[in-house]
CHARMM internal coordinates of N, CA and C (Angstrom, degrees):
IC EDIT
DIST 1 N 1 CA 1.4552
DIST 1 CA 1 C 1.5188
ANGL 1 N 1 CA 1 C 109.55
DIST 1 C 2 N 1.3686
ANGL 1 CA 1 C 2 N 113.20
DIHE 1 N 1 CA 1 C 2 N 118.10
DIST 2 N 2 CA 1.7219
ANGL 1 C 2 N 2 CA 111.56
DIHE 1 CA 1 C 2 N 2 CA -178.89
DIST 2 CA 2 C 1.5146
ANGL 2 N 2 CA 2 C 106.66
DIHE 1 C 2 N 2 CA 2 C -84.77
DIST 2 C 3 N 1.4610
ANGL 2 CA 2 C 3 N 118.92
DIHE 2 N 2 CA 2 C 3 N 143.59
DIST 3 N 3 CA 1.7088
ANGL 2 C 3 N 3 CA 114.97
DIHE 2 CA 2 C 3 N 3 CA 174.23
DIST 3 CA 3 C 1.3165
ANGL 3 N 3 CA 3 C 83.57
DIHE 2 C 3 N 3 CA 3 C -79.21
DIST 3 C 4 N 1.8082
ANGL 3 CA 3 C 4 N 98.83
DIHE 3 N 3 CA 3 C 4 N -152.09
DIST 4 N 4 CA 0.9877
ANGL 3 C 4 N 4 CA 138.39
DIHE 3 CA 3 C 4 N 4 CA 158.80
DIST 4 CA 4 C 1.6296
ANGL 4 N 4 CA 4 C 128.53
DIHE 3 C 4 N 4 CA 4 C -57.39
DIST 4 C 5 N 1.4986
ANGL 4 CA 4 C 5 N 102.06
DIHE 4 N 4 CA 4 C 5 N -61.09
DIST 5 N 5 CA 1.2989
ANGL 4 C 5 N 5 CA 139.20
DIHE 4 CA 4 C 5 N 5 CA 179.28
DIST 5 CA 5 C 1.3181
ANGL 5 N 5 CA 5 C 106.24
DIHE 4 C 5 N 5 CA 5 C -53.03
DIST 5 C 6 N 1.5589
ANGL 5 CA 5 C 6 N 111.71
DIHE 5 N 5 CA 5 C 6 N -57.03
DIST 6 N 6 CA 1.4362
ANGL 5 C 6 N 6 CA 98.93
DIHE 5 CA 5 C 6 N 6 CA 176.60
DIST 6 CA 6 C 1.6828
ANGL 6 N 6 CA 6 C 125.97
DIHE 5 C 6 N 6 CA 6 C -50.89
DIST 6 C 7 N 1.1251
ANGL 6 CA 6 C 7 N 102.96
DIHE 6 N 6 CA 6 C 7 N -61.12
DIST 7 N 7 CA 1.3130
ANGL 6 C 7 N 7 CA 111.34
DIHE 6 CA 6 C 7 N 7 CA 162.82
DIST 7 CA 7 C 1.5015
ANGL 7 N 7 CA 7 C 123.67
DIHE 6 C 7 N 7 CA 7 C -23.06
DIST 7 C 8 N 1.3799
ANGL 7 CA 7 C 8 N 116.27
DIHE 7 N 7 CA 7 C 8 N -47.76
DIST 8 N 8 CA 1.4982
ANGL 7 C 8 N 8 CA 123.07
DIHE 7 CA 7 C 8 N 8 CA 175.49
DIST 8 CA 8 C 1.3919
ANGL 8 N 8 CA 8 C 128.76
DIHE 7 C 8 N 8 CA 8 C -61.90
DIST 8 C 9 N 1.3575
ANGL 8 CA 8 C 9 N 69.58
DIHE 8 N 8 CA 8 C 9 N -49.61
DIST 9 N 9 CA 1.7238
ANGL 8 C 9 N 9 CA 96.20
DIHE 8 CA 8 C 9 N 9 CA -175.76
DIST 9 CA 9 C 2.1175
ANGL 9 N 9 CA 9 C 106.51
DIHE 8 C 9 N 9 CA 9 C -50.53
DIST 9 C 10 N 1.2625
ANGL 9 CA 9 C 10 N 97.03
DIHE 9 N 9 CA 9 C 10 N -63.51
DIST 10 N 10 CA 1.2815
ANGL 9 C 10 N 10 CA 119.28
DIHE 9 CA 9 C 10 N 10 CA -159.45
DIST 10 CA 10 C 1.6392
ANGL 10 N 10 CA 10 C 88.86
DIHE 9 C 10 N 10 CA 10 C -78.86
DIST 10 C 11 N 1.5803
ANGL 10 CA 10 C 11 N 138.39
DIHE 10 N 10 CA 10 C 11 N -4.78
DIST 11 N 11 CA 1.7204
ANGL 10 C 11 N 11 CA 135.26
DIHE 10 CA 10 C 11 N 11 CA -175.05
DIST 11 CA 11 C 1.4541
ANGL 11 N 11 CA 11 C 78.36
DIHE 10 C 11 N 11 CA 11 C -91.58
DIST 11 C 12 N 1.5334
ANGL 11 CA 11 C 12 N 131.11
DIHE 11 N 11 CA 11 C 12 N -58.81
DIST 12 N 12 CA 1.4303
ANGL 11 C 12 N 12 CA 127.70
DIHE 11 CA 11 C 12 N 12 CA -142.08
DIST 12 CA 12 C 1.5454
ANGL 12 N 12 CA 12 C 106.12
DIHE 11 C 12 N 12 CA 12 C -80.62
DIST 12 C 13 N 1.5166
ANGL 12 CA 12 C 13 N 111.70
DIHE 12 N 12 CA 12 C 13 N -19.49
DIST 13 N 13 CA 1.1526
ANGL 12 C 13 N 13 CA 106.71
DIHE 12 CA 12 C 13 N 13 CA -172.62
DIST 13 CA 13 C 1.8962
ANGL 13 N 13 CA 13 C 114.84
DIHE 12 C 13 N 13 CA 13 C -90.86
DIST 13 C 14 N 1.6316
ANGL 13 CA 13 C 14 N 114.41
DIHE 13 N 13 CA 13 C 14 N -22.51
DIST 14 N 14 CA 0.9234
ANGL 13 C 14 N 14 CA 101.48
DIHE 13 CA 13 C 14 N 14 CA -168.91
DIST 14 CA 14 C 1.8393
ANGL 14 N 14 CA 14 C 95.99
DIHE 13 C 14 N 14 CA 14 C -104.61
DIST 14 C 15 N 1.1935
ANGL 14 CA 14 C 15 N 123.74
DIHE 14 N 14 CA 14 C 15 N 19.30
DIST 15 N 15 CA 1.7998
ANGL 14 C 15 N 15 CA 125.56
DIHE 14 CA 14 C 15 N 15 CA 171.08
DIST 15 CA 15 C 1.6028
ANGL 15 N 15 CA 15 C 91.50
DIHE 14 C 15 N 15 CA 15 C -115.99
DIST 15 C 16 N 1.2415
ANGL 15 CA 15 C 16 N 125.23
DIHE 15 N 15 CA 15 C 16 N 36.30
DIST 16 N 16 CA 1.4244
ANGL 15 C 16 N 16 CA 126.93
DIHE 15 CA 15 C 16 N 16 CA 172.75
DIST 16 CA 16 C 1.7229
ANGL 16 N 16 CA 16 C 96.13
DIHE 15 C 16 N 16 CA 16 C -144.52
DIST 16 C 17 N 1.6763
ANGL 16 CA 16 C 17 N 120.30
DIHE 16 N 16 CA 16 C 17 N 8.33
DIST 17 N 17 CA 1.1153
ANGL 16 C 17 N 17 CA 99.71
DIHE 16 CA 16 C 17 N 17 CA 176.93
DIST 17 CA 17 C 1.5779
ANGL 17 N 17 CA 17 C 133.79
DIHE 16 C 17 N 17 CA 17 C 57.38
DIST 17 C 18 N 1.5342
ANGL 17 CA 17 C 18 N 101.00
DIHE 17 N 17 CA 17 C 18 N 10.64
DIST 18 N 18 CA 1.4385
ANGL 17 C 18 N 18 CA 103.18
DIHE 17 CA 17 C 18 N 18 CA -179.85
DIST 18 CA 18 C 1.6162
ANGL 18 N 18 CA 18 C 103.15
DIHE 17 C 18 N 18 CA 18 C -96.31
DIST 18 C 19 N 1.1729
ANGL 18 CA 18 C 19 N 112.15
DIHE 18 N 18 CA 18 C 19 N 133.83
DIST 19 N 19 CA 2.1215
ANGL 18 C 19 N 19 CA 105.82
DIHE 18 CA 18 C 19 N 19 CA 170.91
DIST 19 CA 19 C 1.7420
ANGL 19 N 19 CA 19 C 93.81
DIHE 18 C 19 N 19 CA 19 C -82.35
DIST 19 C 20 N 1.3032
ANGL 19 CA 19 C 20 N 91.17
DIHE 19 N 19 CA 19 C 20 N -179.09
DIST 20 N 20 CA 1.5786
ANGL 19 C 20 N 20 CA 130.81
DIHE 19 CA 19 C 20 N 20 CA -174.74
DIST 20 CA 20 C 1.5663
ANGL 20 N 20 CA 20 C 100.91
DIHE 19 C 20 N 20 CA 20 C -72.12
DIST 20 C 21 N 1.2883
ANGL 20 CA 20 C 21 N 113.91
DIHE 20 N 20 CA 20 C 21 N -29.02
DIST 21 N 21 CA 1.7056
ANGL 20 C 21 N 21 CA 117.27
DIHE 20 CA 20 C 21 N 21 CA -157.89
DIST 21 CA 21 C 1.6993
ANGL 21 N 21 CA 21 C 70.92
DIHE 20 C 21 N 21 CA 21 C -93.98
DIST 21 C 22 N 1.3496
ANGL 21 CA 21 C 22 N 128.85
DIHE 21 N 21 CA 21 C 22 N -52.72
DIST 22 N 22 CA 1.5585
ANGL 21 C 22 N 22 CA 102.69
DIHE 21 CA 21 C 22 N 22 CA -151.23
DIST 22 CA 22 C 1.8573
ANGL 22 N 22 CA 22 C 114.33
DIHE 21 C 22 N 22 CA 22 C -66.12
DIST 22 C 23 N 1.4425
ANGL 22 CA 22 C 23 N 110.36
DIHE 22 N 22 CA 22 C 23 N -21.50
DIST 23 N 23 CA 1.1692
ANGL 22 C 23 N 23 CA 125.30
DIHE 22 CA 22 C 23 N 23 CA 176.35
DIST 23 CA 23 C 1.5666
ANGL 23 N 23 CA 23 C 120.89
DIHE 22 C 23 N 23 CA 23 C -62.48
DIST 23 C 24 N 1.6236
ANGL 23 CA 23 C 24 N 97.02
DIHE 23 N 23 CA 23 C 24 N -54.34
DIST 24 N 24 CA 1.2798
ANGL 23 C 24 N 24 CA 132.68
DIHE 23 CA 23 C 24 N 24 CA -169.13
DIST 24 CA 24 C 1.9353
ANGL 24 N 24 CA 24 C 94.67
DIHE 23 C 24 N 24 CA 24 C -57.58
DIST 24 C 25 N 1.2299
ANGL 24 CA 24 C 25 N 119.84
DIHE 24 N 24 CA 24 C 25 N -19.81
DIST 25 N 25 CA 1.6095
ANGL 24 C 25 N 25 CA 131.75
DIHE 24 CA 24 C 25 N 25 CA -145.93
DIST 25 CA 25 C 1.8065
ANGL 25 N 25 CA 25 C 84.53
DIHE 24 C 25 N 25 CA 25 C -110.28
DIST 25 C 26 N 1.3483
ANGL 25 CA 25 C 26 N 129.58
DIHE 25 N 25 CA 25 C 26 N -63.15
DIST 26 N 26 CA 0.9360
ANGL 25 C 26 N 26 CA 138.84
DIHE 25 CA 25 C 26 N 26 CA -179.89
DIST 26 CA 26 C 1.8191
ANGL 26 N 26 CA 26 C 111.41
DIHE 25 C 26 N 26 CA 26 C -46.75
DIST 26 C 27 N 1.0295
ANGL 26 CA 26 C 27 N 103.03
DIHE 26 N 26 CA 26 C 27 N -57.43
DIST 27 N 27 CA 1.5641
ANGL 26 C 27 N 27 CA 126.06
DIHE 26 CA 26 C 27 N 27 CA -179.12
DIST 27 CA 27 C 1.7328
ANGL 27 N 27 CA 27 C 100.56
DIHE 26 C 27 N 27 CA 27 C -56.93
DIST 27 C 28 N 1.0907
ANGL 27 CA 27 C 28 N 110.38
DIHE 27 N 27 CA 27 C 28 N -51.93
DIST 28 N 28 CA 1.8216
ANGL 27 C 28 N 28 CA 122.57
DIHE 27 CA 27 C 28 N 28 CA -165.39
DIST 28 CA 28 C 1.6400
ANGL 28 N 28 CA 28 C 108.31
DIHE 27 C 28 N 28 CA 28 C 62.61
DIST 28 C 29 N 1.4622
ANGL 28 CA 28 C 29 N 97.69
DIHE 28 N 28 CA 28 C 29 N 63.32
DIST 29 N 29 CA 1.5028
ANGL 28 C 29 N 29 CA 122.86
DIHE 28 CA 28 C 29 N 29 CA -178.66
DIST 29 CA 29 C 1.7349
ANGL 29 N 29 CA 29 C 100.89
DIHE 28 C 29 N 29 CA 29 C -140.04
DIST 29 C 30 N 1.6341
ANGL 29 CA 29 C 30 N 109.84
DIHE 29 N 29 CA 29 C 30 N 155.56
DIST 30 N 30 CA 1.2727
ANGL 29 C 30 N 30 CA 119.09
DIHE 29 CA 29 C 30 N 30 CA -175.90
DIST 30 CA 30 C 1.3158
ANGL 30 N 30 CA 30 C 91.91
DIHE 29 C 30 N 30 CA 30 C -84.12
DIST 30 C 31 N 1.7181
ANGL 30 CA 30 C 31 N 94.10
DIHE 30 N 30 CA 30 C 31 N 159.97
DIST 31 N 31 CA 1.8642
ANGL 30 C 31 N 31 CA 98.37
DIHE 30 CA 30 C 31 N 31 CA -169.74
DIST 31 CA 31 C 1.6114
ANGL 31 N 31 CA 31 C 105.24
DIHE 30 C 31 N 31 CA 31 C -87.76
DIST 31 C 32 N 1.1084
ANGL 31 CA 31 C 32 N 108.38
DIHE 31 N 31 CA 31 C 32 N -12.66
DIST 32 N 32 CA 1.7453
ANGL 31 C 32 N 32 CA 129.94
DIHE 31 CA 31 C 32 N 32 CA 177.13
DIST 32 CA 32 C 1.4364
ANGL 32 N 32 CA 32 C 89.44
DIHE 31 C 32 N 32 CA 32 C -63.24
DIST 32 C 33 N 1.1260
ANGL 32 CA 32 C 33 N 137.05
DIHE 32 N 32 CA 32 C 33 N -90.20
DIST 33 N 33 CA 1.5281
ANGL 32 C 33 N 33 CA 144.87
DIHE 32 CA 32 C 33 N 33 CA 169.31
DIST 33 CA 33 C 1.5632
ANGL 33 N 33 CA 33 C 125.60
DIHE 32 C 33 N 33 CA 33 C -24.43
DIST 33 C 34 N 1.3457
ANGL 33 CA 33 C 34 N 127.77
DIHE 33 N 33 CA 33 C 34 N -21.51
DIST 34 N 34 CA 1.4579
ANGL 33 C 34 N 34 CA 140.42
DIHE 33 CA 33 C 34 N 34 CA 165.28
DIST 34 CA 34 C 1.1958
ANGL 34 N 34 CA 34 C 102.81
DIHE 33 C 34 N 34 CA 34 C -103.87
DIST 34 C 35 N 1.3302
ANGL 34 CA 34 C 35 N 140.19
DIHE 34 N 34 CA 34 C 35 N -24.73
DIST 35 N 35 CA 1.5377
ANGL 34 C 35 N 35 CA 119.64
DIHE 34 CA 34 C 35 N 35 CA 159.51
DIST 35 CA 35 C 1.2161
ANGL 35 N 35 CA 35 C 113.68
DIHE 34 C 35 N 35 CA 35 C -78.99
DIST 35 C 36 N 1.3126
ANGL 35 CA 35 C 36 N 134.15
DIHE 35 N 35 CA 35 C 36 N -11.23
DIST 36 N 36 CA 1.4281
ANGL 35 C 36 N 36 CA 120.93
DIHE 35 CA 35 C 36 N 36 CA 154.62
DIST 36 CA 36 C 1.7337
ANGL 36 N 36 CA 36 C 119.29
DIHE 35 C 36 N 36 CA 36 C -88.03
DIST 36 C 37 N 1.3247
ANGL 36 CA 36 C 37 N 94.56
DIHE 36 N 36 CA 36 C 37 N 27.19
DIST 37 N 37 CA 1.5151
ANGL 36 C 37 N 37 CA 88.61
DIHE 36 CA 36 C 37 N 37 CA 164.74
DIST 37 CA 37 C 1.6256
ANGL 37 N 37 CA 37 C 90.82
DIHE 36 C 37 N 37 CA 37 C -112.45
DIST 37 C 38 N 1.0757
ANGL 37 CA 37 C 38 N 117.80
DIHE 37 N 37 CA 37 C 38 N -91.72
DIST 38 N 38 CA 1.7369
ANGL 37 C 38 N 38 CA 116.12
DIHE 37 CA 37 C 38 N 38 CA 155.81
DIST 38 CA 38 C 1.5632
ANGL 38 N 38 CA 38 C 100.28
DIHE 37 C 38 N 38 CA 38 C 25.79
DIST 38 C 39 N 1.2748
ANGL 38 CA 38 C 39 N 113.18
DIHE 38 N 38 CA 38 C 39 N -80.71
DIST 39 N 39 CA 1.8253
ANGL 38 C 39 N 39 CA 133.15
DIHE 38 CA 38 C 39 N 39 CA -163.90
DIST 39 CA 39 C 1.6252
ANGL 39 N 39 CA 39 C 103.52
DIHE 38 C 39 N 39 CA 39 C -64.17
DIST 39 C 40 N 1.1247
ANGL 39 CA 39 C 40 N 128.96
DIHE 39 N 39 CA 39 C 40 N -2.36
DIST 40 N 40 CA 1.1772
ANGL 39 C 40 N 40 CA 126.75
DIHE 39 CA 39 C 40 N 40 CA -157.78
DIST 40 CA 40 C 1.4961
ANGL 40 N 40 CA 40 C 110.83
DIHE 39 C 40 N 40 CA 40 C 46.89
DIST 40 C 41 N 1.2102
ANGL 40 CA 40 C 41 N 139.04
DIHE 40 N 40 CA 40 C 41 N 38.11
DIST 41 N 41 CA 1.3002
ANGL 40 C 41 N 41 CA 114.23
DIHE 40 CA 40 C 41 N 41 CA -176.15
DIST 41 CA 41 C 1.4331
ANGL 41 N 41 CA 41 C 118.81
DIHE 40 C 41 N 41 CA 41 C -93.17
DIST 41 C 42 N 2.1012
ANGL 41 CA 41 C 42 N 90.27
DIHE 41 N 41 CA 41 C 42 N -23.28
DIST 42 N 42 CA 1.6237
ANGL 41 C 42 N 42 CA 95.11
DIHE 41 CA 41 C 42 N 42 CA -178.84
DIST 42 CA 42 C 1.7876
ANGL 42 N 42 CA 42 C 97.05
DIHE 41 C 42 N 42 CA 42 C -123.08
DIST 42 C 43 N 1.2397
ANGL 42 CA 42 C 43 N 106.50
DIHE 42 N 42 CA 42 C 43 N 165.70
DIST 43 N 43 CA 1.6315
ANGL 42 C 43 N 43 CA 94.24
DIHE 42 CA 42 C 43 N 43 CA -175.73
DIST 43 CA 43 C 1.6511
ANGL 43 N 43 CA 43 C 92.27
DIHE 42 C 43 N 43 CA 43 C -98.40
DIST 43 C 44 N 1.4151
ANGL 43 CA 43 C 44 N 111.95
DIHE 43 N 43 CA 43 C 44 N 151.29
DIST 44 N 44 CA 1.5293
ANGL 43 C 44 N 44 CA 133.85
DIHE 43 CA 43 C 44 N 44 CA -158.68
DIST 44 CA 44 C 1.7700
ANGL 44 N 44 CA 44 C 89.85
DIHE 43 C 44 N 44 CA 44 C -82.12
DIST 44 C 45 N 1.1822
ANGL 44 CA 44 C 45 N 114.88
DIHE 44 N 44 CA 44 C 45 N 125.70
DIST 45 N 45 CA 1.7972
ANGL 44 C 45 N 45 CA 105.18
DIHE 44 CA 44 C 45 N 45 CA 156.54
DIST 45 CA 45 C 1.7244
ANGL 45 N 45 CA 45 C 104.11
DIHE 44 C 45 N 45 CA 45 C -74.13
DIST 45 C 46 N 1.8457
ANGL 45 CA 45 C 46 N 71.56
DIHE 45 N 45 CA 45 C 46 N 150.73
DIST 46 N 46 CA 1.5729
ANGL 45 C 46 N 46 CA 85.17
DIHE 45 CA 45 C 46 N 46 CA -176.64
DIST 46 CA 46 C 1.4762
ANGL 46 N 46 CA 46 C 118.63
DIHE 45 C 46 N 46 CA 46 C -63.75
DIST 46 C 47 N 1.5641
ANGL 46 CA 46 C 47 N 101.32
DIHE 46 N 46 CA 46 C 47 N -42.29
DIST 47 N 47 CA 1.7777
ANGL 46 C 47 N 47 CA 98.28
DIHE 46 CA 46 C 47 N 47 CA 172.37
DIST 47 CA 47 C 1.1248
ANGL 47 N 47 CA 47 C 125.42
DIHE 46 C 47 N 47 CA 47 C -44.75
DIST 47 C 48 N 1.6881
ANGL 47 CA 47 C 48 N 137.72
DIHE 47 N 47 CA 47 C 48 N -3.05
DIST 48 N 48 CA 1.6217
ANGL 47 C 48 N 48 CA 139.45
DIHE 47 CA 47 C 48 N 48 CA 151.01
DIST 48 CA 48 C 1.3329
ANGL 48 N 48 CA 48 C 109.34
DIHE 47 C 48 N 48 CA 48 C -93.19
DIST 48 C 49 N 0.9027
ANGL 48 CA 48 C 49 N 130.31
DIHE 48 N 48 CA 48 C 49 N 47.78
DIST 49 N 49 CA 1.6613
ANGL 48 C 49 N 49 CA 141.39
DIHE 48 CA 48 C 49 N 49 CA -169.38
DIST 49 CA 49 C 1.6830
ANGL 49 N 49 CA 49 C 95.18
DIHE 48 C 49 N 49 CA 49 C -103.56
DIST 49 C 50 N 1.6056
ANGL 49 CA 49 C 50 N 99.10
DIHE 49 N 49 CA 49 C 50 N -73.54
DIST 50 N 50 CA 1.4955
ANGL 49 C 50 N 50 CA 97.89
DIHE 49 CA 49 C 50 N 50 CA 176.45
DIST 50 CA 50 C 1.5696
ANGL 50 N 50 CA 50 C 133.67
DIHE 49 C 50 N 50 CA 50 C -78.02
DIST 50 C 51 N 0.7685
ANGL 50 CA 50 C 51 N 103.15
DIHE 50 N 50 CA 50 C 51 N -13.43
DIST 51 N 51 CA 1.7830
ANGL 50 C 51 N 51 CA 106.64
DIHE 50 CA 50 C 51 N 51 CA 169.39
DIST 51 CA 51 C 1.6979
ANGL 51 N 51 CA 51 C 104.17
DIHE 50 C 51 N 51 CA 51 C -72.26
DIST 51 C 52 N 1.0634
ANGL 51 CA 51 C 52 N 108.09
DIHE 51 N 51 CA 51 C 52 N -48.47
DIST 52 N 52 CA 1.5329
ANGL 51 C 52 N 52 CA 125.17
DIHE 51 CA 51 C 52 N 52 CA -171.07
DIST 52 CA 52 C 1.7231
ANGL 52 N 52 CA 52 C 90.10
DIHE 51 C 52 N 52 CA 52 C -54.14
DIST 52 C 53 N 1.2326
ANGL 52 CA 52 C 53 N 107.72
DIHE 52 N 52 CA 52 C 53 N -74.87
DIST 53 N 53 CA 1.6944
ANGL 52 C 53 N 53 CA 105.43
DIHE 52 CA 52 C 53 N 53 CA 176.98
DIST 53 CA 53 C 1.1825
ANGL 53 N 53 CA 53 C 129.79
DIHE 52 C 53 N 53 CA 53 C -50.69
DIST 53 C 54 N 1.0973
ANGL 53 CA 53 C 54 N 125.53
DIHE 53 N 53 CA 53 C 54 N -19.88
DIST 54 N 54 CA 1.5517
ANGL 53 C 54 N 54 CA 143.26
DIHE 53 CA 53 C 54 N 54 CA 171.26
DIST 54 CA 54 C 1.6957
ANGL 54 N 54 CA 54 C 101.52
DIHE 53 C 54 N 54 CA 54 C -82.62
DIST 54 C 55 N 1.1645
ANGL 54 CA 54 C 55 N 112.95
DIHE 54 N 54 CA 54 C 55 N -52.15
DIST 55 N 55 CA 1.5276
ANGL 54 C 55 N 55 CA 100.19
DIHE 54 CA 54 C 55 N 55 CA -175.28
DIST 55 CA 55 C 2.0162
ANGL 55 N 55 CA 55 C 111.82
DIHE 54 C 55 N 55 CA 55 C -63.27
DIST 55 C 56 N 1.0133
ANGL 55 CA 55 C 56 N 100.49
DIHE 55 N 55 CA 55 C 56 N -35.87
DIST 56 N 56 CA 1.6858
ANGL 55 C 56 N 56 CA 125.73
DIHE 55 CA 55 C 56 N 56 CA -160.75
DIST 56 CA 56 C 1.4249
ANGL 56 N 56 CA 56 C 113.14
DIHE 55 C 56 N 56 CA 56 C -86.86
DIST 56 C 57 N 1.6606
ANGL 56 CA 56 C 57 N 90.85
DIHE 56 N 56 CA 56 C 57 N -18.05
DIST 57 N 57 CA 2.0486
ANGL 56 C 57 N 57 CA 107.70
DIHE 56 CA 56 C 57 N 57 CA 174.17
DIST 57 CA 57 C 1.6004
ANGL 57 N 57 CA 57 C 102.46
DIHE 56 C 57 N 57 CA 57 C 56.60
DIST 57 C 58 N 1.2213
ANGL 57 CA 57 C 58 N 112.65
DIHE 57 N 57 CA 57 C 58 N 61.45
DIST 58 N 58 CA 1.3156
ANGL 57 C 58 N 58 CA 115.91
DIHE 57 CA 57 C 58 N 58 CA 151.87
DIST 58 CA 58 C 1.3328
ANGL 58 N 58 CA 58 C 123.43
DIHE 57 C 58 N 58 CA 58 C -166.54
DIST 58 C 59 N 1.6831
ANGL 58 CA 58 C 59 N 107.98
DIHE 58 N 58 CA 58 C 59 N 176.38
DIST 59 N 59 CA 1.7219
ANGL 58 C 59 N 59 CA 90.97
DIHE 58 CA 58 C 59 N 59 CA -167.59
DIST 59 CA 59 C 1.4402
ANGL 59 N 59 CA 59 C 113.08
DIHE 58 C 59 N 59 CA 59 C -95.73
DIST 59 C 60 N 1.7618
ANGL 59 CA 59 C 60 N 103.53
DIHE 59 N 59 CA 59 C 60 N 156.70
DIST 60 N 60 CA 1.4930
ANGL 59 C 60 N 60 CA 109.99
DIHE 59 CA 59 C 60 N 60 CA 168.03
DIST 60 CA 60 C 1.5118
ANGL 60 N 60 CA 60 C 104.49
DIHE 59 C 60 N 60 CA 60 C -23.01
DIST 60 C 61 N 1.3693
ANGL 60 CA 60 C 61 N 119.47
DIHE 60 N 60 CA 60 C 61 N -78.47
DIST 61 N 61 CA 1.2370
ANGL 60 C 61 N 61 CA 138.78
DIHE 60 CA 60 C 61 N 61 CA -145.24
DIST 61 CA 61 C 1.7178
ANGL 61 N 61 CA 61 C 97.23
DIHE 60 C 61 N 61 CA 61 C -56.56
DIST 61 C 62 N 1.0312
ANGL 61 CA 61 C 62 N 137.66
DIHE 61 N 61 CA 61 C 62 N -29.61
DIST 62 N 62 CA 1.6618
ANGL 61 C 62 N 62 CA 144.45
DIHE 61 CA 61 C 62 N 62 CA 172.82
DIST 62 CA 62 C 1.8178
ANGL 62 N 62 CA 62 C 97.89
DIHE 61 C 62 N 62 CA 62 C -56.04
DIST 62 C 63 N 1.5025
ANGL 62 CA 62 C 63 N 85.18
DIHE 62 N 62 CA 62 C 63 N -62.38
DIST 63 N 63 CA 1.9704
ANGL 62 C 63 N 63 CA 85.23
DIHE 62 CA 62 C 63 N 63 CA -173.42
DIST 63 CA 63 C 1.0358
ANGL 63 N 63 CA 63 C 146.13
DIHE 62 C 63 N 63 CA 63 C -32.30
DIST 63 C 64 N 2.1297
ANGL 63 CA 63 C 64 N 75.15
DIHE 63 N 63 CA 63 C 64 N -56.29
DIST 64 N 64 CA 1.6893
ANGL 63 C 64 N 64 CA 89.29
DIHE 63 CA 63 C 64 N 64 CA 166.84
DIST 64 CA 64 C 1.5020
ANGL 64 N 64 CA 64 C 129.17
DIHE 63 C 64 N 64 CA 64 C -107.48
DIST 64 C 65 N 1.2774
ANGL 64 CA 64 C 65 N 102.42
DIHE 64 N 64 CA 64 C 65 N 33.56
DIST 65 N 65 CA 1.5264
ANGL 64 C 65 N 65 CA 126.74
DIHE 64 CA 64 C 65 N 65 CA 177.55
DIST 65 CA 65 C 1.5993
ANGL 65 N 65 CA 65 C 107.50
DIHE 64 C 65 N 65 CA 65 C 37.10
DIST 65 C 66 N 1.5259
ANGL 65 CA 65 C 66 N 87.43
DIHE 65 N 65 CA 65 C 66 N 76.54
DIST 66 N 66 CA 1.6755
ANGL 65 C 66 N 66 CA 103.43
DIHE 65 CA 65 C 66 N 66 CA 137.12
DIST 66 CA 66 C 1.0499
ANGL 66 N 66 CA 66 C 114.80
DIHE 65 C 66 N 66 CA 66 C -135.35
DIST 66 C 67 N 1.7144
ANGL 66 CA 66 C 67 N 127.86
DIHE 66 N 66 CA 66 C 67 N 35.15
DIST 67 N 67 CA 1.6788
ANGL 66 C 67 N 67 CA 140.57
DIHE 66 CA 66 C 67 N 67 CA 160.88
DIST 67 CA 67 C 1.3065
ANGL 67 N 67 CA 67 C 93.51
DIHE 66 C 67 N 67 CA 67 C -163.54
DIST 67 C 68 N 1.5030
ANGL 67 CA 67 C 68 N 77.90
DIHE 67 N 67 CA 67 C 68 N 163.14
DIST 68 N 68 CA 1.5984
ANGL 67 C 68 N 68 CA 111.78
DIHE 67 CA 67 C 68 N 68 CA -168.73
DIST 68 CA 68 C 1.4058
ANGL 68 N 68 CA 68 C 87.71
DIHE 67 C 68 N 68 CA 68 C -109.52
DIST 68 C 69 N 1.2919
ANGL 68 CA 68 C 69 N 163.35
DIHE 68 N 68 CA 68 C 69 N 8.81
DIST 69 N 69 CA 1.1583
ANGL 68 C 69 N 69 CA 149.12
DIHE 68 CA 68 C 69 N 69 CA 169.85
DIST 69 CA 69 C 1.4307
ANGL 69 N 69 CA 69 C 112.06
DIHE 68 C 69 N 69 CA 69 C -98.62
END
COOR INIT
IC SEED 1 N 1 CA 1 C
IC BUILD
């Protein structure tokens, strides 16, 4: 089941030209394991919420759509 979030996550990251490995590197997580967050297959912990937004330069609140910015 895909959220929302996934969707975002995985729009902002690949129109920023960033791959999965460069994220996946930042995070110090397997890239196998962040594409199943991406995929909805596994649900993302929240404690990669903010790194994820910090790396990706945008806010929580975009991700998990309560902005459009």
């Amino acid at each position: 089941m895909k959220t929302y979030y996934n969707e975002r996550i995985q729009w902002v990251r690949e129109s920023r030209n960033i791959t999965q490995k460069e994220i996946t590197s930042y995070l110090g997580i397997e890239q196998q394991q962040y594409a199943r967050y991406e995929k909805g297959i596994n649900v993302m912990p929240v404690t990669y919420l903010k790194p994820i937004c910090k790396y990706l330069g945008v806010s929580a609140d975009y991700i998990i759509g309560l902005g459009n910015e």
